[in-house]
C-alpha positions as CSV (number, residue, x, y, z in Angstrom):
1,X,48.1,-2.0,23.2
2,X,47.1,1.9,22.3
3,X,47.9,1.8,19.0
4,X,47.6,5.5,18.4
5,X,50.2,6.0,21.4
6,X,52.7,3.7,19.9
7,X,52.0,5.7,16.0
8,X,53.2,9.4,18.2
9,X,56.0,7.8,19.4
10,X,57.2,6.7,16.3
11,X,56.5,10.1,14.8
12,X,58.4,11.5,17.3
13,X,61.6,10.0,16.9
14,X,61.1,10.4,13.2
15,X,61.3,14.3,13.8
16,X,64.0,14.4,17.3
17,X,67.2,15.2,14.9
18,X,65.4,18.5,13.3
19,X,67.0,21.6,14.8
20,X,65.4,23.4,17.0
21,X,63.9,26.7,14.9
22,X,64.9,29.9,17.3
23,X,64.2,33.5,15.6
24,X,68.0,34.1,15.8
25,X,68.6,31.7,12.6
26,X,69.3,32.9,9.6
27,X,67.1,32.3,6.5
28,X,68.7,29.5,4.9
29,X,68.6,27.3,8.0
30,X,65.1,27.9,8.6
31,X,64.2,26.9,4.9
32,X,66.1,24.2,5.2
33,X,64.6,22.9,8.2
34,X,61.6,23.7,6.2
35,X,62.2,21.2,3.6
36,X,63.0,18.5,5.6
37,X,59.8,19.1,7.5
38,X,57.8,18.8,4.4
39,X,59.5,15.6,2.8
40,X,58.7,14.0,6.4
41,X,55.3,15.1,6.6
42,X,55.1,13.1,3.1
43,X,56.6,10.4,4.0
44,X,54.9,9.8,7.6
45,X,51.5,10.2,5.5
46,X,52.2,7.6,3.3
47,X,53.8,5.2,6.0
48,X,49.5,6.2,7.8
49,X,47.9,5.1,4.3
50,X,50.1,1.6,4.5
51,X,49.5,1.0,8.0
52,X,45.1,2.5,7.0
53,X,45.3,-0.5,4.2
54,X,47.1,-3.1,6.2
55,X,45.0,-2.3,9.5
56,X,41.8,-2.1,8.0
57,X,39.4,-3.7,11.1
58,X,40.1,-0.4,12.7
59,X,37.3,1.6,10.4
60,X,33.4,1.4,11.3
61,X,32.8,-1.0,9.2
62,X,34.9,-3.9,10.7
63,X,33.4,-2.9,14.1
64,X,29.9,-4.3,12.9
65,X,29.3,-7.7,13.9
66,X,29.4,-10.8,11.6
67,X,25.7,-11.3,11.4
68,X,24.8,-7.6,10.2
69,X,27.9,-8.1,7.7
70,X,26.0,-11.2,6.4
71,X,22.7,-9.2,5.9
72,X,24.2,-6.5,4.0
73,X,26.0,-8.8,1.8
74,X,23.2,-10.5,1.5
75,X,20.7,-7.4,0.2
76,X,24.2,-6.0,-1.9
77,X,24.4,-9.5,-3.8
78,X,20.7,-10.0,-4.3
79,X,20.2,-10.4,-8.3
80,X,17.3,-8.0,-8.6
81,X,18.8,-4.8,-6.2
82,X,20.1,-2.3,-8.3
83,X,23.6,-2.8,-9.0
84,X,24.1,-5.9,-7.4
85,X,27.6,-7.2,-7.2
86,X,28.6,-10.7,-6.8
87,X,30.3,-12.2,-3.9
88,X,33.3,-12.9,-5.7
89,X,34.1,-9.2,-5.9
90,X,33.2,-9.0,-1.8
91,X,35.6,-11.5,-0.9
92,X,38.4,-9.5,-2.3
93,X,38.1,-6.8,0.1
94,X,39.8,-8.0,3.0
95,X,40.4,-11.0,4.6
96,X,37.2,-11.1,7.0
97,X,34.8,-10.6,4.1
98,X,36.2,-13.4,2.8
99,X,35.4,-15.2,6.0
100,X,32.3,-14.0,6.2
101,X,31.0,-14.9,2.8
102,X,32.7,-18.5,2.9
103,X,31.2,-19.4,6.8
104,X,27.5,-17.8,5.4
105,X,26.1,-19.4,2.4
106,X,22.8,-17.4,2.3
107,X,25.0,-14.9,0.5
108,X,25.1,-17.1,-2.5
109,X,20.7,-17.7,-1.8
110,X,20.0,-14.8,-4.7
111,X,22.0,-15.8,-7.7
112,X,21.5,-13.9,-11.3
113,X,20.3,-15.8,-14.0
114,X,23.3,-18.4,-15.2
115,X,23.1,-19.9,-18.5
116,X,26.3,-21.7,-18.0
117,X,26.1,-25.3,-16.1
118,X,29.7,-24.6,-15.0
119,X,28.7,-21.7,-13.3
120,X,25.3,-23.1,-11.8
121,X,27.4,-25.9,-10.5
122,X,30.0,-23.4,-8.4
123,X,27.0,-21.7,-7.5
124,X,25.3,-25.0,-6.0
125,X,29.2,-25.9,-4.2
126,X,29.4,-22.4,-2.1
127,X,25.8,-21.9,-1.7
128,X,25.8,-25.6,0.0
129,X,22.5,-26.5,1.3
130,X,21.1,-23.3,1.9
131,X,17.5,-22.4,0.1
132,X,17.7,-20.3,-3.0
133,X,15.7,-17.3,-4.3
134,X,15.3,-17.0,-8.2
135,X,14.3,-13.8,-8.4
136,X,14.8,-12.7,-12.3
137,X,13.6,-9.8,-13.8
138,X,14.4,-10.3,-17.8
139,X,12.3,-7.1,-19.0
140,X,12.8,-6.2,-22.5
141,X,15.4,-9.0,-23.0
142,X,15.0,-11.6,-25.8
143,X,15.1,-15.5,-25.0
144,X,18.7,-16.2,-23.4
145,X,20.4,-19.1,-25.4
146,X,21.3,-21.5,-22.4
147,X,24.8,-24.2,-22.7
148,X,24.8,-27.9,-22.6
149,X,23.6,-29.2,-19.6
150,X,24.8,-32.9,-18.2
151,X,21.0,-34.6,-19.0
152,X,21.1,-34.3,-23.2
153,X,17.8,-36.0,-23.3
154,X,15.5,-32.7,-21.6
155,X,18.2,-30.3,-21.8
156,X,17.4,-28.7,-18.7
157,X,20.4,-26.5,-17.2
158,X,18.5,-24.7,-14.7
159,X,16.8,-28.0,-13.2
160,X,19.5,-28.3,-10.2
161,X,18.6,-24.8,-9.0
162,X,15.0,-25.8,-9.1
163,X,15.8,-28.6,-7.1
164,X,17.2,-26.3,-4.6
165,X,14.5,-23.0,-4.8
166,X,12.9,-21.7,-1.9
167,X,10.8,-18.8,-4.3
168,X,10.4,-18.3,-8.3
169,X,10.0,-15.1,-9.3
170,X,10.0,-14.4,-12.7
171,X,9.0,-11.1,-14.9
172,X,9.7,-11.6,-19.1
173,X,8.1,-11.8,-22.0
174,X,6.4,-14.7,-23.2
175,X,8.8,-15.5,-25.2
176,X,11.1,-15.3,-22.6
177,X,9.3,-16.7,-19.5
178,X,8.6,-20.4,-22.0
179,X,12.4,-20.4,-22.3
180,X,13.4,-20.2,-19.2
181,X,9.8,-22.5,-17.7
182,X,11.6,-25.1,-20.1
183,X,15.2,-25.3,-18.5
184,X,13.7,-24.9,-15.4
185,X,12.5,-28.6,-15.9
186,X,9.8,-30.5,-16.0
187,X,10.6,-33.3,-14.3
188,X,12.2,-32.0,-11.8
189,X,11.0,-32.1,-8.1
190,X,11.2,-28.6,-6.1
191,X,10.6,-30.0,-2.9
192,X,11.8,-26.9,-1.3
193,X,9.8,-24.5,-3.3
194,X,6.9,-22.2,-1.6
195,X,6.3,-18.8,-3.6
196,X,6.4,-19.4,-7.4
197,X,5.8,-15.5,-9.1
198,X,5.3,-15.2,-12.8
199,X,4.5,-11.9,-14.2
200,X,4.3,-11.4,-18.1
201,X,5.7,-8.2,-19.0
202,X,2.9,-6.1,-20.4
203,X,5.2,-3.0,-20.9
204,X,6.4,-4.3,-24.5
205,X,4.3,-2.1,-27.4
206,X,1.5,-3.7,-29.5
207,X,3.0,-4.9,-32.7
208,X,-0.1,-6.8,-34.9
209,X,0.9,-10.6,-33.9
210,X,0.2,-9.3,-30.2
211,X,-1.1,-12.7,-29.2
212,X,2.2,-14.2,-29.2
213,X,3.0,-12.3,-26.7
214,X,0.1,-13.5,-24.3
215,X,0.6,-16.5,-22.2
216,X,-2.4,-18.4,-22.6
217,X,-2.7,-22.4,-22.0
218,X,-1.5,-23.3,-25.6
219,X,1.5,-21.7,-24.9
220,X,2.1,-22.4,-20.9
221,X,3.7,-25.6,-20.4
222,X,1.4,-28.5,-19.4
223,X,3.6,-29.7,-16.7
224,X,5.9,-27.9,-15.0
225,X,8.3,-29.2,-12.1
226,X,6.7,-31.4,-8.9
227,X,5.3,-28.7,-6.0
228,X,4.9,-30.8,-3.3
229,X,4.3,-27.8,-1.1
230,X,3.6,-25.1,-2.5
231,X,2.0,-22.6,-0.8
232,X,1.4,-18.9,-2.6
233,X,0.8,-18.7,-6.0
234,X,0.8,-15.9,-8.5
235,X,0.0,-15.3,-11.7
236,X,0.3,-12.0,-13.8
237,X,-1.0,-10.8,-17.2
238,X,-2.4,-14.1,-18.3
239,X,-4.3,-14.0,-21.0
240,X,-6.4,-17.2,-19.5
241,X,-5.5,-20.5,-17.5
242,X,-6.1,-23.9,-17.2
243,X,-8.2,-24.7,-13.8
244,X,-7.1,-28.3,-13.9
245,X,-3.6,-27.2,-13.6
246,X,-1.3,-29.1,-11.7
247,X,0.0,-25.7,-9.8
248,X,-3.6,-25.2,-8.3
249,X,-3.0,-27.7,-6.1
250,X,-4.8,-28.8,-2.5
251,X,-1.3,-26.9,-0.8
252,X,-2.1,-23.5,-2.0
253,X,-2.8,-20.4,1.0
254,X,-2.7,-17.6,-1.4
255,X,-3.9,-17.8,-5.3
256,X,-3.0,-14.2,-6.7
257,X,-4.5,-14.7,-10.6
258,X,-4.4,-11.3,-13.1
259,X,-6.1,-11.7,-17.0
260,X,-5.7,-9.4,-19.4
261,X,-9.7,-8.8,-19.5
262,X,-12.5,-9.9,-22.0
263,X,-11.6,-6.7,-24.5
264,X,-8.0,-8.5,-25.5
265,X,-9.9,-11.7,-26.2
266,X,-12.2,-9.5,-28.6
267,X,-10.2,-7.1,-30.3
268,X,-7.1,-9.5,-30.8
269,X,-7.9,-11.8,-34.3
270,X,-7.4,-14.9,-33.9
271,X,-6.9,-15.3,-30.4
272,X,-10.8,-16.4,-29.5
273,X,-10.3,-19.9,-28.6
274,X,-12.6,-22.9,-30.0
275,X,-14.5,-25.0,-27.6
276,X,-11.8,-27.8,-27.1
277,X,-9.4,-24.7,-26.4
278,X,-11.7,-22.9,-24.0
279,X,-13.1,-25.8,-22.3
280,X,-10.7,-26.0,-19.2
281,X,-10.5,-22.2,-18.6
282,X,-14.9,-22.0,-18.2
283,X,-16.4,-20.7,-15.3
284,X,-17.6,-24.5,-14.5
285,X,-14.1,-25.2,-14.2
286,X,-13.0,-22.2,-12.1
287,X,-15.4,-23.1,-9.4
288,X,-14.0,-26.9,-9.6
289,X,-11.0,-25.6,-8.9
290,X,-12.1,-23.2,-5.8
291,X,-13.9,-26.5,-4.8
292,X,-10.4,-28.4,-4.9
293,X,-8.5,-25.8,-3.2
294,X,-9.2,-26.5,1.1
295,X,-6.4,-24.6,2.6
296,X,-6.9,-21.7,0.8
297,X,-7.5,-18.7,3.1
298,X,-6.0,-15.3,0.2
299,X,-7.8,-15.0,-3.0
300,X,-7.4,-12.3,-5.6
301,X,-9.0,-12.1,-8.6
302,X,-8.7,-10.0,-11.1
303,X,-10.7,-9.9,-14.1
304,X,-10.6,-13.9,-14.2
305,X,-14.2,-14.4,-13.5
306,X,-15.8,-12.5,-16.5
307,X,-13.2,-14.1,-19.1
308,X,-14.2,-17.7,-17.5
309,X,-17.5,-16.6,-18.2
310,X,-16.7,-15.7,-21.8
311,X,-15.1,-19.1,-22.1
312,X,-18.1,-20.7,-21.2
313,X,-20.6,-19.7,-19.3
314,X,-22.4,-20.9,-15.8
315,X,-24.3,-23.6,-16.4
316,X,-25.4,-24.3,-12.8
317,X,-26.3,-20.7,-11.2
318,X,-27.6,-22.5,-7.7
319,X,-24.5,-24.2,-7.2
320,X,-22.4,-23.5,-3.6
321,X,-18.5,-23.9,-3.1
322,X,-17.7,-23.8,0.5
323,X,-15.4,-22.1,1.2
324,X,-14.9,-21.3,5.0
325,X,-11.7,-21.2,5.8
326,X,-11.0,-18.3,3.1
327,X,-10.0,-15.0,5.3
328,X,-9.7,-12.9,2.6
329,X,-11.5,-12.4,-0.9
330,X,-10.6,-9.7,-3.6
331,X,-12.6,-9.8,-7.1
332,X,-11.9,-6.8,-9.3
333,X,-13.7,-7.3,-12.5
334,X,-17.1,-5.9,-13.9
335,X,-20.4,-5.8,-11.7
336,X,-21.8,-8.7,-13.0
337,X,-19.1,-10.9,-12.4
338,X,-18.9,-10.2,-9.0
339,X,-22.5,-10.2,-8.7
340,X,-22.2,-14.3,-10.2
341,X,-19.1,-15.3,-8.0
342,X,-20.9,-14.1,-4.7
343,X,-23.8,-16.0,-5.9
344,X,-21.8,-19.7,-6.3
345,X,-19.8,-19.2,-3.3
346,X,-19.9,-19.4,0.5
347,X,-17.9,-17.4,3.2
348,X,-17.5,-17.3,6.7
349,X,-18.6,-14.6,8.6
350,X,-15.0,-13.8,9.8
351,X,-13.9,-13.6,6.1
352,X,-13.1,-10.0,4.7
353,X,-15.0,-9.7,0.7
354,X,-13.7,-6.7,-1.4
355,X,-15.9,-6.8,-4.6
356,X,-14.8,-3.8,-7.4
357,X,-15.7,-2.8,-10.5
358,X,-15.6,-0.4,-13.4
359,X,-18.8,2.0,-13.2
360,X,-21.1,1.9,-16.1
361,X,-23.6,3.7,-15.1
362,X,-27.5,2.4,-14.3
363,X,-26.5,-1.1,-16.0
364,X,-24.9,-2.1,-12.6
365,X,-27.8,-1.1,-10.5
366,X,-29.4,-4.8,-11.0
367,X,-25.6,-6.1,-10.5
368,X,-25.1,-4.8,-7.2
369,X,-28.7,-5.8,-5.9
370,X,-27.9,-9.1,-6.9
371,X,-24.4,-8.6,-5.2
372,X,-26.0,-7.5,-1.8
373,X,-28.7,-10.4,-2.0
374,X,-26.0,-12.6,-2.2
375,X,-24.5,-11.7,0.5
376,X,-26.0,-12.0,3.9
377,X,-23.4,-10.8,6.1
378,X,-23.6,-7.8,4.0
379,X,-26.9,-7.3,5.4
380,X,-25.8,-8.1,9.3
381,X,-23.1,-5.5,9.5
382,X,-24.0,-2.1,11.9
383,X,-21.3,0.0,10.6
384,X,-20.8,1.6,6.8
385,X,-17.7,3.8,6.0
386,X,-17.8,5.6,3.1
387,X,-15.0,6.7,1.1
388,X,-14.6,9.0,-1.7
389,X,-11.5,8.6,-3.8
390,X,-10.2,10.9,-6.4
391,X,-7.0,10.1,-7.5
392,X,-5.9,12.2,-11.1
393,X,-3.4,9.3,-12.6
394,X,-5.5,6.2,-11.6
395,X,-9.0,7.7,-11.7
396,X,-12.0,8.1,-9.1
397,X,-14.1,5.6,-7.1
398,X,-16.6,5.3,-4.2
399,X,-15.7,2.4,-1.4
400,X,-18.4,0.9,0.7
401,X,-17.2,-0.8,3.5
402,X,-19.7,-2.8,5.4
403,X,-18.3,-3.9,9.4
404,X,-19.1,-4.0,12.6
405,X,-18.4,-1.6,15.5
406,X,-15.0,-3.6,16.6
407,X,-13.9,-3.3,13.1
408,X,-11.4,-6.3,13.6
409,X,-13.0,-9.1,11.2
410,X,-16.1,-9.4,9.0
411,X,-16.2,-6.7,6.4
412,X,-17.7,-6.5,3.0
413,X,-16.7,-3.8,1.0
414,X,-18.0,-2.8,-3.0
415,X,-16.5,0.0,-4.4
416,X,-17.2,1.3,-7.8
417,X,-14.2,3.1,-10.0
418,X,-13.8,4.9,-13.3
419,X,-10.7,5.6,-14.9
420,X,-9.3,8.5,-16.1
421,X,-10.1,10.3,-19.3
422,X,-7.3,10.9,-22.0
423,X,-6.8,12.9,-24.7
424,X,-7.2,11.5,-28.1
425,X,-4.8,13.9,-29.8
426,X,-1.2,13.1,-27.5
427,X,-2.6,10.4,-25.0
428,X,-2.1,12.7,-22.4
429,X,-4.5,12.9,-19.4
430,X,-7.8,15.0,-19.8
431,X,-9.6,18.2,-17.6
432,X,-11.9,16.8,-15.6
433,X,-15.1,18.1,-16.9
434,X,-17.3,17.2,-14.6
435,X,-16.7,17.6,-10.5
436,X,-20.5,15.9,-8.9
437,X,-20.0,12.2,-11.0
438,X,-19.8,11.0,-7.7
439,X,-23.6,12.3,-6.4
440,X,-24.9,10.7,-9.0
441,X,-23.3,7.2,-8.1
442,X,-23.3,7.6,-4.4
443,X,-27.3,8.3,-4.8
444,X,-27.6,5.0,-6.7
445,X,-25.9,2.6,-5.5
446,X,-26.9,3.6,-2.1
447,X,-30.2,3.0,-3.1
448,X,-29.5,-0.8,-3.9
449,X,-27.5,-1.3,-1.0
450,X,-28.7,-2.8,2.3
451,X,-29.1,0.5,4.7
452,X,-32.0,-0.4,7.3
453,X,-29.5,-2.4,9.5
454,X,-26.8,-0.4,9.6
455,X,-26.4,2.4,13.1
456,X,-23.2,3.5,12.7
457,X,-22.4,5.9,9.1
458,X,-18.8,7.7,8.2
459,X,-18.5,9.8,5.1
460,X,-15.2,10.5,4.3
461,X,-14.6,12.6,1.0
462,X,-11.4,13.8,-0.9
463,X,-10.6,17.0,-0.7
464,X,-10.5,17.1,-4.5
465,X,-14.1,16.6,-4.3
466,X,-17.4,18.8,-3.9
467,X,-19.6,17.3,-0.6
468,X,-22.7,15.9,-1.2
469,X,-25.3,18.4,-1.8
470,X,-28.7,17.8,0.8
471,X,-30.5,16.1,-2.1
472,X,-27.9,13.6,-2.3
473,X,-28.4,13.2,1.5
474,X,-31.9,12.3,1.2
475,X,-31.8,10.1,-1.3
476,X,-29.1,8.3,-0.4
477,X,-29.8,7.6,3.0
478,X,-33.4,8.2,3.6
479,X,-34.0,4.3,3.9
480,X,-31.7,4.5,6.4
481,X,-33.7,4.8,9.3
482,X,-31.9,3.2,12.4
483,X,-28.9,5.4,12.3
484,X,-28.1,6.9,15.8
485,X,-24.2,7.9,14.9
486,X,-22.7,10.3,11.8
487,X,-19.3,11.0,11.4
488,X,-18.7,13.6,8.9
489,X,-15.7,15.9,8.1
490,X,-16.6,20.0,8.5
491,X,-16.9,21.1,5.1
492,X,-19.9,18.2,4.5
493,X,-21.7,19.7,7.9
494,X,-23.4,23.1,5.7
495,X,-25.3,20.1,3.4
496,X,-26.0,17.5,6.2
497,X,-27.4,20.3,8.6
498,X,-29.4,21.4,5.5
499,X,-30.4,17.5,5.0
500,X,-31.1,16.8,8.7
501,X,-33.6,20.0,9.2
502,X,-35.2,18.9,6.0
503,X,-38.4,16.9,6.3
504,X,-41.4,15.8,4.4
505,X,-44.5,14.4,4.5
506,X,-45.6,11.1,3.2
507,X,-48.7,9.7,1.9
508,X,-50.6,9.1,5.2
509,X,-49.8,12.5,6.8
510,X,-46.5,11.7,8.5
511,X,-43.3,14.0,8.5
512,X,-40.2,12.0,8.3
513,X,-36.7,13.2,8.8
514,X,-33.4,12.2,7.7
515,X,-32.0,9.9,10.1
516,X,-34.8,10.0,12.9
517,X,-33.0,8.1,15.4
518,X,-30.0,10.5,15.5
519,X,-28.2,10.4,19.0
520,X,-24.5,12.2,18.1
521,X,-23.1,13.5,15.1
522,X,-19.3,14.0,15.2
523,X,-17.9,16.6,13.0
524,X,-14.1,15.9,12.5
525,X,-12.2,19.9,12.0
526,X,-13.8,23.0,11.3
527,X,-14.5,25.8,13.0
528,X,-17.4,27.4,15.5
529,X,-20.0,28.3,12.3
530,X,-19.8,24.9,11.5
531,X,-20.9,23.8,14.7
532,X,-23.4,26.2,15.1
533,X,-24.9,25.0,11.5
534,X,-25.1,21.6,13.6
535,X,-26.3,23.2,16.8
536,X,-29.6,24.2,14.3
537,X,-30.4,20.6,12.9
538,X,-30.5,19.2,16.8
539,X,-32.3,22.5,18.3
540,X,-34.9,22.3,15.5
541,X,-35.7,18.7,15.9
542,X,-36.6,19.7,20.0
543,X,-37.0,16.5,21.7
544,X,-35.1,14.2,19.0
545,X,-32.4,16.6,19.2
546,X,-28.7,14.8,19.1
547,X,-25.7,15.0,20.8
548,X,-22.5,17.0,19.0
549,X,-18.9,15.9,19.0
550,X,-15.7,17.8,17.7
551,X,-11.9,18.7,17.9
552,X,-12.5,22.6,17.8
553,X,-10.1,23.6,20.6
554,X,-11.3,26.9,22.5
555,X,-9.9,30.1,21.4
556,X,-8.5,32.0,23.7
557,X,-10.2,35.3,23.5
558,X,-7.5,37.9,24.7
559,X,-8.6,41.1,26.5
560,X,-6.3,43.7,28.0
561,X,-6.5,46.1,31.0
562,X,-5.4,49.4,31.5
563,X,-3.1,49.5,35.1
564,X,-2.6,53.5,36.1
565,X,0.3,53.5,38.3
566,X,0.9,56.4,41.3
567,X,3.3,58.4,39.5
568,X,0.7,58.4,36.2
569,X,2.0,55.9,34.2
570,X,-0.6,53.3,32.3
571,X,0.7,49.7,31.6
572,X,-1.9,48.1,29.2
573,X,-1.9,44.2,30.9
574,X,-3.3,41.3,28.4
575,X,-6.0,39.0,29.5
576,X,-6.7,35.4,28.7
577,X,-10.5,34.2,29.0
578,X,-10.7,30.9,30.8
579,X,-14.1,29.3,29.9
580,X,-14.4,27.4,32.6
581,X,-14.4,30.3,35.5
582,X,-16.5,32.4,32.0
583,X,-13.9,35.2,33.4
584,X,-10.9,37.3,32.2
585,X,-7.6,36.2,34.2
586,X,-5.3,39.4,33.5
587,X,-1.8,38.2,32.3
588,X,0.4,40.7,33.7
589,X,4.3,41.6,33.8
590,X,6.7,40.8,36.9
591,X,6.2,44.3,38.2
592,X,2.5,44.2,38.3
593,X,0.3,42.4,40.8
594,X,-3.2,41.0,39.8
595,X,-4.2,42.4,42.7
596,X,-3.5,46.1,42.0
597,X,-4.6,45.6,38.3
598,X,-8.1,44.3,39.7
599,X,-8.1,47.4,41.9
600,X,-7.4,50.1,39.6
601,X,-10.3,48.6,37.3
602,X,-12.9,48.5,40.1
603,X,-11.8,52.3,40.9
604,X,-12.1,53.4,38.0
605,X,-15.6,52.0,37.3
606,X,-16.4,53.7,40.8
607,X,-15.0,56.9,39.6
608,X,-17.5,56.8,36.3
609,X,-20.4,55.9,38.1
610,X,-20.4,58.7,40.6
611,X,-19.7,61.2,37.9
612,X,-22.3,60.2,35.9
């Protein structure tokens, strides 16, 4: 049935008792006719809106398939997208919403934050067995005051949706986040539950009692619902944590753990814990609970070590927690830290380590020795990229990455970072003052890094950034002997073909050069006197000389050719050098021959040379 056939034919018979409008009528008929036209036209536009509302399914939107239908609703109900709307207000749409939402429960898998039992029970009827996803962001909210729940003795009127979660993911105040912990249940069992997410909103301003408003183990509940499986687990903005948690379970893949730092634990009063208090957040316990953890293969750290340390310090420095099946390591916190956790722990050599930390100047130059001599793999690697950062909100830092040539697994990377400076008058961030801190760091830590091993070196720097300057080169990398391949980008080539002509004489006699094993330097952009700065370093090392690798493309150099025709005319014709043939190919018009040009050219230069 042609729906839009059957609408004509109705409009047509709608209009078939209209006169027919000749030029020979007079002006009242034609107004007339004119009138009726127009009430018509009304009235078969408003019959079109009817038939629009009652025949819906014939816009796009009904021509989508169920299953995309029930992934939109899904991301347009979800509690945390912007604006979400519940599925209530979808099913009153149109009849095949309505379908769709009631046949597809994983609509009702995002639900807001109900304080209401009646609610969380019609929640729990139309979501049916499918998995749920608390996902509650309660920023800037104050404690929600929850109903009467069915179980008077705990009070917990969120436990049933526990029961039921798939993910936790929750972002509050402390004050906040201890309410809602508390009706999630304690006694419950989340069987289902994988990912449990809590971040402590750190946005809120500093008001004097500010260590109410840290989540520490006094505060954080000492048991929290069953976690039978639990899999990833992160934890935001703590200020510390109980190791012997029952959430740092034997289950966990991923641990994601963020502290507040040791200068919170200082400059708050009356937040540095006694002993009893401190005793099961110590590094000694940390390491019990690395030891406990055998599936884990994701750790991130984040200024956890050095406030462990605080709590109570190592009091076994030779001791080893195995830990080979961890893929993945992150520790961002201060040198030494890292430089202690590398010492108590052992990775596989398939594992990628990522050690960073805020630059204080020579005081980390013992810290990242000790770093490097705790790890051999560091030492094993052939390849070192290194990567200069400069970033004007989130500060500067230097990353290197230690792997070998496949690049696929095993890497050890130790980057060093400073923040920003700001303004003490507004807060506002400062000039940079000073454009070479990085030489001065590169030079260093380069110098306590493990270089004789290493045959493959990439420098990549920000453009934001001055290159390295030769000194820097030679410092840097002159116990770097066994490198036979640079990769540098063109405006670092000047100083490294400055650098790699240098060379000095030692003690017993002997000239040394930077990098004496040098087979190719690549040099990524730039142009021909860049090249030619490189085509120096190898010619003036004669025998030792390397090979040179870029992306220039050859210019075409274009010439042109002056064609005298019979009746005087001159047609200037454009040449293209091809450096291959080292010749000019003439690019001519349609109505000249190569040929003829070639001729004229070689006639004229006849002409010259027996004049002259």
């Amino acid at each position: 049935m042609n729906v839009q056939d059957i609408w004509m034919s109705f409009a047509r018979s709608q209009t078939a008792q209209f006169p027919d409008l000749r030029p020979s009528n007079s002006p009242e008929v034609r107004a007339l006719a004119h009138n009726g036209l127009s009430s018509h036209y009304h009235s078969l536009y408003a019959v079109q809106s009817m038939l629009g509302q009652r025949m819906n399914w014939l816009t796009p939107i009904y021509l989508l398939p169920d299953e995309i239908l029930m992934r939109i609703f899904v991301y347009v109900c979800a509690a945390r997208s912007p604006n979400a709307s519940p599925p209530t207000d979808l099913m009153i749409v149109s009849r095949r919403w309505r379908a769709v939402i009631d046949g597809f429960p994983g609509v009702w898998a995002y639900p807001p934050l109900y304080t209401s039992r009646a609610k969380i029970d019609a929640l729990l009827s139309r979501s049916k067995s499918a998995a749920l996803h608390l996902d509650w962001e309660l920023r800037g909210l104050s404690p929600p005051v929850f109903g009467p729940s069915d179980e008077p003795r705990n009070g917990t009127t969120l436990s049933p949706l526990t029961a039921q979660a798939r993910t936790i993911s929750l972002e509050a105040s402390t004050p906040v986040l201890l309410e809602v912990m508390r009706q999630l249940g304690s006694e419950t069992t989340a069987s289902r539950l994988d990912i449990l997410d809590v971040n402590v909103d750190a946005s809120l301003p500093d008001p004097p009692p500010m260590a109410l408003n840290q989540m520490t183990p006094a505060l954080w509940p000492n048991r929290v619902f069953e976690t039978p499986r639990l899999r990833q687990l992160k934890l935001t903005n703590f200020g510390y944590f109980d190791w012997s948690h029952a959430l740092l379970c034997s289950t966990l893949t991923l641990l994601e753990l963020s502290f507040c730092g040791e200068p919170w634990i200082f400059t708050t009063p009356g937040v540095m814990p006694g002993p009893l208090e401190a005793a099961p957040g110590t590094y000694d316990r940390l390491l019990d609970a690395l030891e406990r953890l055998r599936s884990l293969e994701d750790l991130s750290l984040l200024r956890c070590v050095s406030v462990s340390l605080l709590l109570g310090p190592n009091s076994d420095e030779y001791r080893k927690v195995d830990m080979k099946q961890l893929r993945t390591l992150r520790v961002y916190d201060s040198s030494r830290a890292c430089a202690i956790l590398s010492q108590n722990i052992s990775l596989s050599k398939d594992a990628v380590a990522f050690y960073m930390f805020n630059w204080a100047g020579q005081a980390d130059i013992a810290n990242v020795a000790a770093l490097c001599a705790h790890n051999p793999s560091m030492r094993k690697r052939s390849s070192l990229r290194i990567t200069f950062i400069c970033r004007p909100r989130e500060g500067k830092s230097i990353l290197f990455n230690f792997h070998d040539d496949d690049d696929s697994v095993g890497r050890v990377a130790v980057s060093a970072r400073t923040f920003p400076t700001l303004n003490a008058e507004d807060g506002t961030l400062a000039e940079p003052t000073n454009d070479t801190w990085h030489h001065e760091i590169c030079a260093t830590m380069a110098a306590a890094l493990p270089l004789r091993r290493i045959a493959q070196l990439d420098v990549e720097i920000d453009g934001n950034m001055s290159p390295l300057p030769r000194s820097v080169w030679l410092r840097s990398f002159s116990h770097a002997p066994n490198v036979r391949f640079v990769a540098v980008e063109a405006y670092s080539v000047p100083m490294l073909s400055g650098a790699l002509r240098h060379h000095a004489s030692n003690l017993h006699g002997v000239t040394t050069r930077l990098f004496p094993h040098l087979r190719e330097a690549r040099m990524i952009g730039g142009s021909l006197r860049e090249l030619s700065l490189l085509s120096w370093a190898s010619d003036e090392r004669g025998r030792r000389g390397f090979d040179i690798s870029h992306d220039i493309k050859p210019s075409r150099i274009l010439g042109r050719i002056i064609c005298v025709q019979t009746d005087g005319t001159r047609t200037i014709v454009r040449g293209v050098y091809n450096p291959k043939e080292r010749r000019y190919k003439p690019r001519l018009p349609n109505t000249v021959s190569v040929t003829q040009a070639l001729q004229d050219r070689d006639r004229k230069r006849r002409t010259r040379e027996s004049t002259s």
